[in-house]
Phi, psi and omega in degrees: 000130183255346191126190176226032169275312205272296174313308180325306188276301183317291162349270194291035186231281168336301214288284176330306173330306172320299179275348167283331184297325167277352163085035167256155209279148138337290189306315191302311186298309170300329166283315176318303200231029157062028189228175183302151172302329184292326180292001179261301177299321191288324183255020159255347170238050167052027153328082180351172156078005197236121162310102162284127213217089160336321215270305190303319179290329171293333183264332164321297196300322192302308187249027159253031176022071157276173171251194195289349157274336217259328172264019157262310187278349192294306202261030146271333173263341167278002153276347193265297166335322202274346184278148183230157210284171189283340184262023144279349176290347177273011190013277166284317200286009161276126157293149186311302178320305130023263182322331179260351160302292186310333146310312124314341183259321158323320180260036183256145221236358168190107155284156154200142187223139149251159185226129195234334184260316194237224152233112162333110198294007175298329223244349204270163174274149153319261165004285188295336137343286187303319178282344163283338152276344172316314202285307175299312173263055204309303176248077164267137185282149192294344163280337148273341153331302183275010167281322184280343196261002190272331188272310173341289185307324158317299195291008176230036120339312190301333169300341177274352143319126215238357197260349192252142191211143191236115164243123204246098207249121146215153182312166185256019161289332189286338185260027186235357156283119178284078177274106152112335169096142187341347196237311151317305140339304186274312174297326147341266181334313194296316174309325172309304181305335170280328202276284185301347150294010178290139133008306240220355205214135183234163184233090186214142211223116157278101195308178179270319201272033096012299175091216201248120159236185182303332176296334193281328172276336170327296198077165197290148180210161164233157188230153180219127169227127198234147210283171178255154197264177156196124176314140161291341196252349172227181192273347214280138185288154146207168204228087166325087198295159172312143183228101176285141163231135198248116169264140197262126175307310179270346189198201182198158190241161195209085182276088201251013187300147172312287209294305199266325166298357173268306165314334162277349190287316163293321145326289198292281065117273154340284170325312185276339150314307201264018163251171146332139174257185242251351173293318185268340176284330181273353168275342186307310182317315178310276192323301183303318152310328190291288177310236203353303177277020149329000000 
């Protein structure tokens, strides 16, 4: 089960697709099913907050004369939207912004992150987790705290998908922050080094000494790339596009324009020159643990 992000967005894709290709007005789709323009947009650009309505999708397809398969799968993903992922059973300790990363990074089919502050929560230990929500939230009661450090360990579940692959790029500053103190720290590290012996998961550390490269204007990002889908109920394909997620102290941006997913793309690409290849990122890691566990 992925959720309802991904049928979502696929959903509010088609149905635009649909209506500019028959040449119907906005205005003309919103008077059919009685809603706002702004209610239009949030649902041709898969958007949260908009009531997915069989009746509203059957008469749009009616009235942009798709046919009866591209609306038959059209109303197979709003059963599929409607189910809802598992880490909604976590309620509050998701943020509204969240939920839709998380949604994506479950049906997503190659993660790859740079990190300049921190360790990717795909990657983090229970601790070191724990101690970055302490630092945010100072007076979180300690049961939601392990409720938030409890969906982290769900979430790297996704590692054990052998059909699923992480690619993990960080400065070599994240590993000088003494997040959670010296014992953390070093089982952090030790955990990178284990993590990265996966099949499936590469590790790789930009030294500082280096110098001024393309990571430093980014800023930490993540790129998410997903496998292509296909309806049960039709022959019809669909092709997700990539999604950079840039996160924010009050929010996150959810970038998928063609034009701008290249341009971070081309940013790893830079990025990845310039780190350790991966043999030599597990002796840094070594060395580094060692200094903590001093």
């Amino acid at each position: 089960m992925i959720g309802s992000t991904v049928p979502r967005r696929m959903l509010g894709r088609e149905l635009r697709r649909l209506r500019e290709t028959s040449g119907v007005s906005v205005s003309k789709a919103c008077a059919v099913i009685q809603c706002s323009p702004q209610t239009m947009w949030r649902l041709e650009g898969g958007q949260g907050g908009v009531k997915l309505k069989t009746l509203y999708v059957e008469a749009l397809c009616k009235l942009y004369e798709a046919s009866d398969e591209d609306t038959a799968a059209l109303l197979g993903l709003i059963e599929e939207a409607q189910r809802p992922g598992w880490w909604h059973s976590y309620g509050d300790c998701v943020p509204e912004h969240f939920d839709l990363y998380l949604g994506l990074e479950q049906s997503a089919r190659r993660f790859t992150a740079w990190q300049t502050t921190f360790v990717p929560g795909l990657i983090q230990t229970p601790a070191y987790r724990r101690a970055l929500e302490w630092t945010a939230f100072p007076g979180m009661p300690t049961s939601a705290v392990e409720q938030r450090v409890e969906l982290i360990m769900k979430r790297q579940e996704r590692l054990e998908d052998p059909t699923f692959s992480a690619a993990v790029l960080l400065s070599e500053s994240v590993l000088g922050h003494e997040i959670g103190g010296p014992a953390v720290m070093a089982d952090q590290i030790h955990q990178l080094i284990k993590v990265g012996q996966r099949r499936n998961v590469s590790i790789g550390v930009v030294p500082q000494t280096v110098g001024a490269h393309l990571g430093l204007q980014t800023y930490h990002f993540v790129l998410l790339e997903f496998p292509p889908r296909s309806s049960p109920e039709s022959k019809t394909k669909w092709i997700e596009p990539p999604v950079v997620y840039v996160e924010g102290f009050t929010g996150a941006l959810y970038l998928d324009q063609a034009d701008k997913v290249d341009r971070y793309r081309s940013a790893l690409v830079e990025i990845k020159r310039r780190a350790l290849d991966e043999q030599c990122t597990r002796d840094l890691l070594a060395h580094k643990a060692k200094e903590y566990a001093v």
